[in-house]
FIMI-913424 format. One record per residue (C-alpha): residue number from 0; x, y, z. Coordinates in steps of 0.001 Angstrom, whole numbers, always signed. Layout:
! residues N
ZALUM    k        x        y        z
ZALUM  NUM        X        Y        Z
...
END
This chain:
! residues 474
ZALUM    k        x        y        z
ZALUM    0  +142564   +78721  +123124
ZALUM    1  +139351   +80387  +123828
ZALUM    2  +140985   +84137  +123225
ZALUM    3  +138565   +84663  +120377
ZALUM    4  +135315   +83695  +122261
ZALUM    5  +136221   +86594  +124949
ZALUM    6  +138662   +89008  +122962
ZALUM    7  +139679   +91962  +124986
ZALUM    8  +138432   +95264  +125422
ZALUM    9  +140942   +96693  +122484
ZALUM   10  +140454   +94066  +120153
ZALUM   11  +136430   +94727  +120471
ZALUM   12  +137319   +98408  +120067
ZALUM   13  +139666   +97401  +116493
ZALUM   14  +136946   +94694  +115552
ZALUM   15  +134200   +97411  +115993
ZALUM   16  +136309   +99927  +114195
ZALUM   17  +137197   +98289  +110893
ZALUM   18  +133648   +96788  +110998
ZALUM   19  +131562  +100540  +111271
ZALUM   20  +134129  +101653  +108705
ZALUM   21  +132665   +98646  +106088
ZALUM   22  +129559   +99527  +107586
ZALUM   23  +129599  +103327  +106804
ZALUM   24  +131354  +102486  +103487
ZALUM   25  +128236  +100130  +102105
ZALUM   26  +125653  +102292  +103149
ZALUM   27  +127169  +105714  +101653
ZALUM   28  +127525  +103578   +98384
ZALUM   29  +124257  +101813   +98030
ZALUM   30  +122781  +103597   +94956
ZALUM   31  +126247  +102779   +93243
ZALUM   32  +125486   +98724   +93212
ZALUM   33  +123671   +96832   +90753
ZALUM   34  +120051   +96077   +92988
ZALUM   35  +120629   +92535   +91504
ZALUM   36  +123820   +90819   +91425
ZALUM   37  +125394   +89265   +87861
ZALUM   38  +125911   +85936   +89799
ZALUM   39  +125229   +81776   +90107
ZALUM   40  +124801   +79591   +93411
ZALUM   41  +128337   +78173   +91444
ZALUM   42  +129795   +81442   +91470
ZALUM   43  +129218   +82642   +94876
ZALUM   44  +130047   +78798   +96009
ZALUM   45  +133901   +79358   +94284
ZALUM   46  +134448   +82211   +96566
ZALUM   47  +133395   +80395   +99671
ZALUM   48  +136013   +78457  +101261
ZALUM   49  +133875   +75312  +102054
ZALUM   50  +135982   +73323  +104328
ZALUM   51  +135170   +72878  +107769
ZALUM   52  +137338   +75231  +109640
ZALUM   53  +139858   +74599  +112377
ZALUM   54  +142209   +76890  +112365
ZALUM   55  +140760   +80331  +113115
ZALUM   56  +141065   +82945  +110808
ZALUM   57  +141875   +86921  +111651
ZALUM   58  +138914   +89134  +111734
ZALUM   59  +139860   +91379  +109087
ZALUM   60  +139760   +88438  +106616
ZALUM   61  +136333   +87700  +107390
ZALUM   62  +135600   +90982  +106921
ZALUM   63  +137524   +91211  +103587
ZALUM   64  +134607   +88147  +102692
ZALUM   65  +131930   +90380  +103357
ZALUM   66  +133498   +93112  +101549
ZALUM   67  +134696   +91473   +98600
ZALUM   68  +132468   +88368   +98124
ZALUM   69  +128862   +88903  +100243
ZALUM   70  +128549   +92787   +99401
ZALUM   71  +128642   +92334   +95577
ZALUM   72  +127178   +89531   +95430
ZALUM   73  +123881   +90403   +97160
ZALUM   74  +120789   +91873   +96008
ZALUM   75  +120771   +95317   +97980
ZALUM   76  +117496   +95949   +99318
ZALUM   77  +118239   +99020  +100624
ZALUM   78  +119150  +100455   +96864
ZALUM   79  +116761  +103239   +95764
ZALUM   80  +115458  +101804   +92804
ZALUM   81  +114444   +97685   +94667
ZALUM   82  +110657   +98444   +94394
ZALUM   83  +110276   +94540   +94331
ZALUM   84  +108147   +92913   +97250
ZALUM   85  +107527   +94502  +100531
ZALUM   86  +111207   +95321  +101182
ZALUM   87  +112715   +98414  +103168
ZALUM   88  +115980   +99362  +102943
ZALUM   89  +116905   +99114  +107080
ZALUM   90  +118406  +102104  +108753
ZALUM   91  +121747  +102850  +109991
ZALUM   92  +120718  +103487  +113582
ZALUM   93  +118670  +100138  +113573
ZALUM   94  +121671   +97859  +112610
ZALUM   95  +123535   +99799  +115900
ZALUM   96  +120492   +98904  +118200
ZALUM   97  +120813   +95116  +116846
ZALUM   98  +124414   +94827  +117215
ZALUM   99  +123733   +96239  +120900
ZALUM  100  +120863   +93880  +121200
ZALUM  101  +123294   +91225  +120451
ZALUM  102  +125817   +92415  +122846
ZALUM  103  +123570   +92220  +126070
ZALUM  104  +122081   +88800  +124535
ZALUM  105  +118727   +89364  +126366
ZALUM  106  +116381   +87092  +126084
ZALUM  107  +112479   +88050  +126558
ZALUM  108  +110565   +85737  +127865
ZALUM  109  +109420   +87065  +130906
ZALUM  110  +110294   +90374  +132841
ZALUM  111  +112899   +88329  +135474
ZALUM  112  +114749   +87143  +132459
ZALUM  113  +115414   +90813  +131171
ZALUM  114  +113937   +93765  +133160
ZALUM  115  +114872   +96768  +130850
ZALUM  116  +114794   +94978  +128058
ZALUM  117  +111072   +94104  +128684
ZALUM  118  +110003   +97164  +129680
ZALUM  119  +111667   +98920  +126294
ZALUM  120  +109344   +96548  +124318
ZALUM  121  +106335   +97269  +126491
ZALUM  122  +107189  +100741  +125972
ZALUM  123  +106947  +100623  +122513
ZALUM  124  +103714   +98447  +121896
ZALUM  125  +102380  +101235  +123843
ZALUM  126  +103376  +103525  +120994
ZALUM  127  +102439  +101237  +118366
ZALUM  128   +99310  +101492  +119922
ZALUM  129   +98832  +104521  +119672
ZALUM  130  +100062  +104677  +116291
ZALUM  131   +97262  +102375  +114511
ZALUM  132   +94810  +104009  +117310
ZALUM  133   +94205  +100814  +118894
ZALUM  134   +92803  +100101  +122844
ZALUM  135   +95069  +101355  +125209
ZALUM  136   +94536   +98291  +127038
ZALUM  137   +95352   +95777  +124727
ZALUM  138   +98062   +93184  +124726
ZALUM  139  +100384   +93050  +122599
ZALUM  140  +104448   +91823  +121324
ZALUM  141  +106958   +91484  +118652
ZALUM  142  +107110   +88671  +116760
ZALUM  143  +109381   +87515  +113505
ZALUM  144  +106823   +88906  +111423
ZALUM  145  +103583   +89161  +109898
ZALUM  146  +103063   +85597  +109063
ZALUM  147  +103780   +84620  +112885
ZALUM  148  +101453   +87666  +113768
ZALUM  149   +98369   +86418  +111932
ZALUM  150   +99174   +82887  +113044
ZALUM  151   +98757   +83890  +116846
ZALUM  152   +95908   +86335  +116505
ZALUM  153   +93676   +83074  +114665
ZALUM  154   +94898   +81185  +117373
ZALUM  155   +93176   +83427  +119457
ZALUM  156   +90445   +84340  +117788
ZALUM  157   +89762   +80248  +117731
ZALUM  158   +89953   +80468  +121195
ZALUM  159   +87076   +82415  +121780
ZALUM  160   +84823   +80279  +119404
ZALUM  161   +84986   +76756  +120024
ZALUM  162   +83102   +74866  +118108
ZALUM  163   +80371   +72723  +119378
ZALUM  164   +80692   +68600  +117914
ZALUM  165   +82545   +68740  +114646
ZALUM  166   +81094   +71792  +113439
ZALUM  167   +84255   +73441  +110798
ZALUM  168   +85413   +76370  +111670
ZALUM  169   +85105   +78801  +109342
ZALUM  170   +87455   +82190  +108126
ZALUM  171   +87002   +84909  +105550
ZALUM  172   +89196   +87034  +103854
ZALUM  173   +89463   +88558  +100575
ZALUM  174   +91265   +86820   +97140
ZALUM  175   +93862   +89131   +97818
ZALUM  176   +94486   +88302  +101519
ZALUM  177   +98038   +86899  +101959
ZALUM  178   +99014   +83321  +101820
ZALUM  179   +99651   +83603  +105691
ZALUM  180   +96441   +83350  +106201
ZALUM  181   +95127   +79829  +104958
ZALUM  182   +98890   +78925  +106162
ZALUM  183   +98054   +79372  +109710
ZALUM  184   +94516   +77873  +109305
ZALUM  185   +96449   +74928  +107964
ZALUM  186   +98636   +74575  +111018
ZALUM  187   +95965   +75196  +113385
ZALUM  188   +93984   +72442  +112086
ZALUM  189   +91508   +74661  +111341
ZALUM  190   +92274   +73774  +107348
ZALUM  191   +93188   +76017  +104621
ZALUM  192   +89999   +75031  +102991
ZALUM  193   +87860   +76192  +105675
ZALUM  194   +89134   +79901  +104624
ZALUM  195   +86550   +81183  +102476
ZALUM  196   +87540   +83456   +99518
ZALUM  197   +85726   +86722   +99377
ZALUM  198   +85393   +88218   +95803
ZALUM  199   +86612   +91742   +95563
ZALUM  200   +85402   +94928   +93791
ZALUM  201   +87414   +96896   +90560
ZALUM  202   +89593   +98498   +93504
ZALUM  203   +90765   +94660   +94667
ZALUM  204   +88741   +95608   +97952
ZALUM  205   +86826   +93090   +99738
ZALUM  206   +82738   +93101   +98769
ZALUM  207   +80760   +93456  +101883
ZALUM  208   +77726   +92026   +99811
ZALUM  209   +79673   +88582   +99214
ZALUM  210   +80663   +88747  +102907
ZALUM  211   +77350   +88570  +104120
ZALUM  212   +75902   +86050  +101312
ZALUM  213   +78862   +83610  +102232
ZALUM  214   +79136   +84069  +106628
ZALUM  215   +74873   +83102  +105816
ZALUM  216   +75097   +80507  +103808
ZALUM  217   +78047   +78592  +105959
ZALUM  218   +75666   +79255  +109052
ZALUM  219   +72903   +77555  +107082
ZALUM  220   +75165   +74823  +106050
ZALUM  221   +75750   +74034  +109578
ZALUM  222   +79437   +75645  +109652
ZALUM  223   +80804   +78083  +112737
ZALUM  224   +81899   +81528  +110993
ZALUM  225   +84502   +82694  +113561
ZALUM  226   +86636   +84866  +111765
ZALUM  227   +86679   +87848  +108905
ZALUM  228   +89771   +89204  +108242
ZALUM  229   +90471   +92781  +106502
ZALUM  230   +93655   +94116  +104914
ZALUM  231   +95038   +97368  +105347
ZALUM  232   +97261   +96714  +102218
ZALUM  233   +97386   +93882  +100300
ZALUM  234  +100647   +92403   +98759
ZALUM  235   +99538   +92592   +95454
ZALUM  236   +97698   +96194   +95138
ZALUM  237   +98014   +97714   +97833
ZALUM  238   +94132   +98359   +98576
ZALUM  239   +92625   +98702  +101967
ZALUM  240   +89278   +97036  +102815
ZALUM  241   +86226   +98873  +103811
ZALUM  242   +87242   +98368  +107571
ZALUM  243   +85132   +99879  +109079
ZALUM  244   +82259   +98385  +107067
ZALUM  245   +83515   +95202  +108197
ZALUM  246   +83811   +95500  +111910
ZALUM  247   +79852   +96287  +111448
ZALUM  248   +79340   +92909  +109630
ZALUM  249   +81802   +90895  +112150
ZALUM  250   +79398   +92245  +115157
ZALUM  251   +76062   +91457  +112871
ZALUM  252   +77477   +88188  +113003
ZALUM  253   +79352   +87748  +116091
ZALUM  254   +82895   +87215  +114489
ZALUM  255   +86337   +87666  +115073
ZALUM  256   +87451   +91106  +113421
ZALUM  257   +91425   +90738  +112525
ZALUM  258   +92779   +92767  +110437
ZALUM  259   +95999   +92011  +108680
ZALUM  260   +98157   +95455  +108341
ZALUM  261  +101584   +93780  +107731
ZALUM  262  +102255   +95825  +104579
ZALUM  263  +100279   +99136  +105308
ZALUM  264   +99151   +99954  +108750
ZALUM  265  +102572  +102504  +109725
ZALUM  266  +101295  +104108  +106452
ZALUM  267   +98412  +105249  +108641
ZALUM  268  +101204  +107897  +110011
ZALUM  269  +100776  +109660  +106274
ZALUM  270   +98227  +112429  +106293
ZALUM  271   +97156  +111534  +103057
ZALUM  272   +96009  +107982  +103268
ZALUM  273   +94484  +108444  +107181
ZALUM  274   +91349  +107548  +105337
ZALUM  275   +91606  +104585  +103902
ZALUM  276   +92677  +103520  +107969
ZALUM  277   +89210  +103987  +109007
ZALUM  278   +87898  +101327  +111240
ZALUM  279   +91198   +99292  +111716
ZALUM  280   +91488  +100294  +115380
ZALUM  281   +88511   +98597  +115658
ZALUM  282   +89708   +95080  +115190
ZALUM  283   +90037   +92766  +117822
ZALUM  284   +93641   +92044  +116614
ZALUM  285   +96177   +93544  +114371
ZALUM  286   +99110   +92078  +112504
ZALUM  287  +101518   +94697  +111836
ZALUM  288  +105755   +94720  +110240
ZALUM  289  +107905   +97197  +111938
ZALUM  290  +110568   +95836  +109488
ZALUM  291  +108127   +97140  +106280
ZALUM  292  +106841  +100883  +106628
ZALUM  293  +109192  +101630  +110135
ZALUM  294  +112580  +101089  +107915
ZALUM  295  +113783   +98627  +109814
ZALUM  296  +115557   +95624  +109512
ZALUM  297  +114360   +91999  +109712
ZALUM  298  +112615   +90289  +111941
ZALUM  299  +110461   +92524  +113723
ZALUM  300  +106762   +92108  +113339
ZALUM  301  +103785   +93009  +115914
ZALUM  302  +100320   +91235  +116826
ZALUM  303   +98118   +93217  +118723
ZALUM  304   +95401   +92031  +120908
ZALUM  305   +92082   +94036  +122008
ZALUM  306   +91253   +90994  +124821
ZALUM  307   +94736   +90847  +126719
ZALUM  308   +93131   +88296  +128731
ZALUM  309   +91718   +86347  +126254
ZALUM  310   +95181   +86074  +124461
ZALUM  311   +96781   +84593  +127856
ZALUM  312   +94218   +81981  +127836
ZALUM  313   +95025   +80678  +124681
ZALUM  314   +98949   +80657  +124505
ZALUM  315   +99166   +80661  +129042
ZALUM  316  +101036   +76579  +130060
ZALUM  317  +101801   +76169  +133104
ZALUM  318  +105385   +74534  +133649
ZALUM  319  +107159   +74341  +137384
ZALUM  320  +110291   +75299  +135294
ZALUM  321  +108539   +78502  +134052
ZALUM  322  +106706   +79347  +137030
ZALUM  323  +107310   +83106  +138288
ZALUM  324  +108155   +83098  +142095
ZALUM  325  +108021   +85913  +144698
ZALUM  326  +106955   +88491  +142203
ZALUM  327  +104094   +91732  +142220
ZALUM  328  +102200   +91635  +139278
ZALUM  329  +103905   +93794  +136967
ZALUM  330  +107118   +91903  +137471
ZALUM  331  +105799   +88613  +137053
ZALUM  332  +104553   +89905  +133863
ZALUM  333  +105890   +87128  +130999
ZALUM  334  +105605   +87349  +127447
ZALUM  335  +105354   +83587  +126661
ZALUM  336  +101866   +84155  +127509
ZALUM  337  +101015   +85938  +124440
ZALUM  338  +102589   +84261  +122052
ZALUM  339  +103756   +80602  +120329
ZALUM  340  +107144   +81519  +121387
ZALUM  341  +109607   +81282  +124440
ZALUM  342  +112995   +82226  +123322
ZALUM  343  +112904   +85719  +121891
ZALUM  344  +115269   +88358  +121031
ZALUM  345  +115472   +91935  +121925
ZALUM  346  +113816   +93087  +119153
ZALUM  347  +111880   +96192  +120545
ZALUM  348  +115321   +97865  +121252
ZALUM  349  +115707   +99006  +117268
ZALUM  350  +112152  +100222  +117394
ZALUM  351  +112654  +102725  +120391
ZALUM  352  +116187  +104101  +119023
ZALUM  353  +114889  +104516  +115586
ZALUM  354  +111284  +106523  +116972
ZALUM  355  +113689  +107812  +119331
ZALUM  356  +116491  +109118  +117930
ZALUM  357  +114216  +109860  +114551
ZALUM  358  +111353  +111342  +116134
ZALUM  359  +107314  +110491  +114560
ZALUM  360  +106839  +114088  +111991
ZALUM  361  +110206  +113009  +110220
ZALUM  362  +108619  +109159  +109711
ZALUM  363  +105456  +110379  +108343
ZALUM  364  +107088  +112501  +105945
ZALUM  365  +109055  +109805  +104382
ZALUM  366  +106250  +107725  +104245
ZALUM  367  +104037  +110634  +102504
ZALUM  368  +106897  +110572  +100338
ZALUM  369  +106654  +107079   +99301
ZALUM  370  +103142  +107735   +98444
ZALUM  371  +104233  +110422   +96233
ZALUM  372  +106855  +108395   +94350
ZALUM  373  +103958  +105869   +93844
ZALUM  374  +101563  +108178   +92367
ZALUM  375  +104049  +109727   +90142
ZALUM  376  +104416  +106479   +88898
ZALUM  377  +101438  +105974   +88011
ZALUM  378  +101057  +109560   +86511
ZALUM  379  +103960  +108823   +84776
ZALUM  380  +102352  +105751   +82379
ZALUM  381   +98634  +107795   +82405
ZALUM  382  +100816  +110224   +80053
ZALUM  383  +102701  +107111   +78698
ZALUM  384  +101827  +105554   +74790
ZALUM  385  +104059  +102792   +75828
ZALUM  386  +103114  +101188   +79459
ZALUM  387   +99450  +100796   +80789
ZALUM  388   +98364  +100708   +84444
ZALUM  389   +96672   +97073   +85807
ZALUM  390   +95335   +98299   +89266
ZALUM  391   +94553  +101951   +90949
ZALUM  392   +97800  +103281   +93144
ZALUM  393   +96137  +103085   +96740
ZALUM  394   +98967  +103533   +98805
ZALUM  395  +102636  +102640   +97710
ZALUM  396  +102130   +99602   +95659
ZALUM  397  +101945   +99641   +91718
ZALUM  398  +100922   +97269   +89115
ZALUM  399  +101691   +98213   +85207
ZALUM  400  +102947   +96260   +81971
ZALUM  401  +104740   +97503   +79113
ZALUM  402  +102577   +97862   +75603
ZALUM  403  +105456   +97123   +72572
ZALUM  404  +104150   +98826   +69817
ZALUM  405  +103460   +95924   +67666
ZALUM  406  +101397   +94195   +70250
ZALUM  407   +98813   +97628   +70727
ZALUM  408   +96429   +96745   +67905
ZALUM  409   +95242   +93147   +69367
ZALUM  410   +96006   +93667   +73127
ZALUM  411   +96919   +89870   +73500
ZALUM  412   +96993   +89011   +76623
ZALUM  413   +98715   +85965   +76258
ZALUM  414  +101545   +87706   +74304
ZALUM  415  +101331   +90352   +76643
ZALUM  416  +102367   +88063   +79513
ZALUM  417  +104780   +86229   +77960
ZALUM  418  +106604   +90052   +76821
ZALUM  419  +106025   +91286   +80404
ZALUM  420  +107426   +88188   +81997
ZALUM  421  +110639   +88401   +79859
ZALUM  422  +110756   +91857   +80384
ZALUM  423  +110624   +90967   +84326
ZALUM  424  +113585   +88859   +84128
ZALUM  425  +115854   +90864   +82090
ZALUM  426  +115067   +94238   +84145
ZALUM  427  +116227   +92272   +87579
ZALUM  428  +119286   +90764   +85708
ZALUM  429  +119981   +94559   +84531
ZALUM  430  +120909   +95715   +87971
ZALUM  431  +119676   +99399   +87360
ZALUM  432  +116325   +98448   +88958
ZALUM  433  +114692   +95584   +90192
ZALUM  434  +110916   +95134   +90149
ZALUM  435  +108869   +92078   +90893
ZALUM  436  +104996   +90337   +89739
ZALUM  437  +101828   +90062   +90607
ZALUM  438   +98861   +88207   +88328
ZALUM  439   +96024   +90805   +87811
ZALUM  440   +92505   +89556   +86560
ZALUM  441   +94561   +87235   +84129
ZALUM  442   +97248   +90145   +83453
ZALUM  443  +100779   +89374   +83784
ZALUM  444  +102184   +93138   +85674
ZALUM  445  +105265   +94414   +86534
ZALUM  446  +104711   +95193   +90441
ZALUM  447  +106159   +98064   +92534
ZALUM  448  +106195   +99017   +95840
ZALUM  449  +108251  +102118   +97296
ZALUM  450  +109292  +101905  +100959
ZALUM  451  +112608  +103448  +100978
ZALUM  452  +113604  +106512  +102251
ZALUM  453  +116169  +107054   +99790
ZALUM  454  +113828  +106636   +97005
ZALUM  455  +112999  +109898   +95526
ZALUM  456  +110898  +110656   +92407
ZALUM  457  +113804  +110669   +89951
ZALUM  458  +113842  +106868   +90660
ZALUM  459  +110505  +106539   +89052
ZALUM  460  +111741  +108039   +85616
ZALUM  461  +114552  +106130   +85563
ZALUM  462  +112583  +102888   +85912
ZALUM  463  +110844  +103859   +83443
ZALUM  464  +113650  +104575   +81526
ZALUM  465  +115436  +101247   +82378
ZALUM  466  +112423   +99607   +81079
ZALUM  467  +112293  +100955   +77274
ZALUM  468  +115885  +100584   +77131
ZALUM  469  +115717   +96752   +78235
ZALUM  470  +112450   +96102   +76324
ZALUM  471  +114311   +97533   +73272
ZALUM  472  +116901   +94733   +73781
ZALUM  473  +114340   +92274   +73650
END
């Protein structure tokens, strides 16, 4: 009866077999796929078999359903030409360290519930560290992502500031800062409204002078600036605050320096854009995505703290069923203590086989790479009659609209939208590449953003290419 919940050593072996083969078999034919599937919730729903089961079923017909049904059916982020979102494409020897992760089932909540396991992830915060140049001393863990990193680095930053009466707390961050942001204000009953909007210059970078006007005026208002968060990378652009610039307004003012590098900070690793990095290992906490700029797959995100001690007092509760006994100090080391979480996966194990088996020079080339394909973009419509660039190309992100012909003369912006949006939909139900949107200063733009190792410039032509033959459909 239960010969399926413990199969045997063999039947692993055949499971594992046929399963590497699909494996090997998807990933060799990735650029083959549509990115988007030709598909309805109905459709995929007809090739479901929606009963509740109770017979079991062999193995090789489930994986004949992910063959068949879930492969075609899915949008393939890992296709050369998805430039929609934040999305990388996952790696080969990171879905190994996952299904290995899964076999030992460790669970990471302190260093007596999984010894290796533990030390492997504070192995490689140690390198991630050093990466983004950050305090050697500093705490730091994985976490789902980036949204769950800035939630626990305002948690602590709140922490240090406690306000006195009813005073409102008070953040700051950019119009372009992430929605993660007010989110976690929100749940930490700080209140999204208590997140103060910074106006940004004509790169979409966050103006210092604004900063400064606004921190003074709460202050004067009887509010408690805590907080002033910079991006290395927005979602929408791509552009990098003036971090350093920042850190010397936070300590003017006695704030909270986080910086939210969920999209860009790995892309510190390219020569090329080391600059625009300057001052973010500075911060007193950093929100970073493994599973963006590393290649790897979902859910691995980072928060890094400067004060390790500081983050133990705010997420440190004491339980008699939690409490370490008869430990030294590094083994009584627990990670519930520096983060919202208890449960936790082995997540650190696909970020030491990748660096390790991948080694750093070979990361920051692909990454410089991605830069490239970006900027060739964007040289690419400069020498265009037909498509106009919305935002500078900063690092990897890129923001453009088509220009039909008749539409040149009046530049309509409302016609221009309503053309782009269209033009939006029927690229992504094309299949031959998939962008997605961003609203810029009114401007309804196409939006890019290369983080794929496969992606090479080639793929930029023949977006551009898809897009003129799609428009002309339209």
């Amino acid at each position: 009866m239960f010969a399926m919940l413990d199969p045997s050593a063999d039947e692993i072996r055949r499971w594992g077999a046929a399963a590497v083969d699909a494996m090997a078999e998807y990933l060799d034919s990735v650029p083959e796929h549509r990115v988007y599937p030709d598909t309805s919730a109905v459709e995929i729903r007809q090739h479901l078999d929606r009963a509740l089961p109770i017979a079991g079923v062999p193995f090789e017909e489930l994986l004949m359903t992910f063959r068949d049904t879930i492969v075609p059916l899915s949008r393939h982020n890992a296709h050369p030409r998805m430039f929609g979102y934040v999305q990388a494409p996952g790696s080969a020897i990171a879905a190994f360290a996952d299904l290995l992760a899964s076999t030992l089932n460790a669970n990471l909540t302190a260093w007596r519930s999984a010894p290796a396991a533990v030390e492997i992830e504070r192995l490689t915060i140690d390198w991630v560290k050093q990466i983004v140049g950050f305090d050697p001393n500093a705490a730091g863990l994985f976490v789902s992502g980036g949204s769950m990193a800035n939630f626990a680095a305002l948690a602590t930053a709140r922490q240090k500031k406690k306000p006195a009466g009813r005073q409102p707390l008070r953040i700051y961050a950019s119009t372009e800062t992430h929605h993660s942001i007010a989110k976690a204000a929100m749940l930490l009953g700080i209140g999204s409204e208590n997140v103060c909007a910074i106006s940004v210059d004509d790169r979409f970078k966050l103006r210092l002078d604004d900063l400064v006007a606004k921190i003074t005026a709460d202050r004067v208002a009887g509010c408690l600036p805590f907080c002033v968060v910079g991006n290395a990378g927005t979602v929408n652009t791509g552009a990098c605050d003036p971090l350093a610039d920042i850190r010397r307004v936070a300590d003017q003012f006695g704030l909270w320096m986080h910086v939210d590098a969920s999209y860009g900070g790995f892309g510190v690793l390219a020569e090329s854009a080391q600059p625009l990095f300057a001052g973010m290992g500075e911060a007193d906490s950093i929100s970073l995505d493994p599973h963006k700029w590393l290649y790897l797959p979902v859910d691995c995100g980072c928060v890094l703290y400067r004060d390790a001690e500081l983050a133990r007092a705010t997420f440190a509760h004491d339980a008699d069923y939690t409490r370490v006994i008869g430990e030294e100090a590094d083994e009584a080391f627990a990670f519930w203590d520096y983060g919202p979480e208890l449960s936790r996966r082995f997540r650190a194990l696909k970020v030491w086989m990748l660096i390790k088996l991948v080694g750093m020079p070979a990361l920051a080339a692909s990454i410089e790479k991605d830069l490239a394909c970006a900027r060739h973009l964007e040289a690419l419509v400069g020498a265009s009659d037909d498509f106009e660039m919305l935002a500078p190309v900063e690092l990897s992100i890129f923001c453009f609209r088509y220009l039909p012909q008749s539409m040149k003369p009046d530049r309509d912006d409302g016609q221009l939208n309503a053309f782009n949006e269209r033009l939006l939909v029927a690229l992504q139900r094309d299949g031959s590449s998939y962008l997605s949107n961003a609203m810029i200063h009114g401007r309804f733009a196409l939006r890019g953003c290369v983080m794929n190792y496969r992606t090479t410039p080639r793929d930029m032509e023949i977006l551009l290419d898809d897009l003129r033959r799609v428009a002309a459909g339209l």
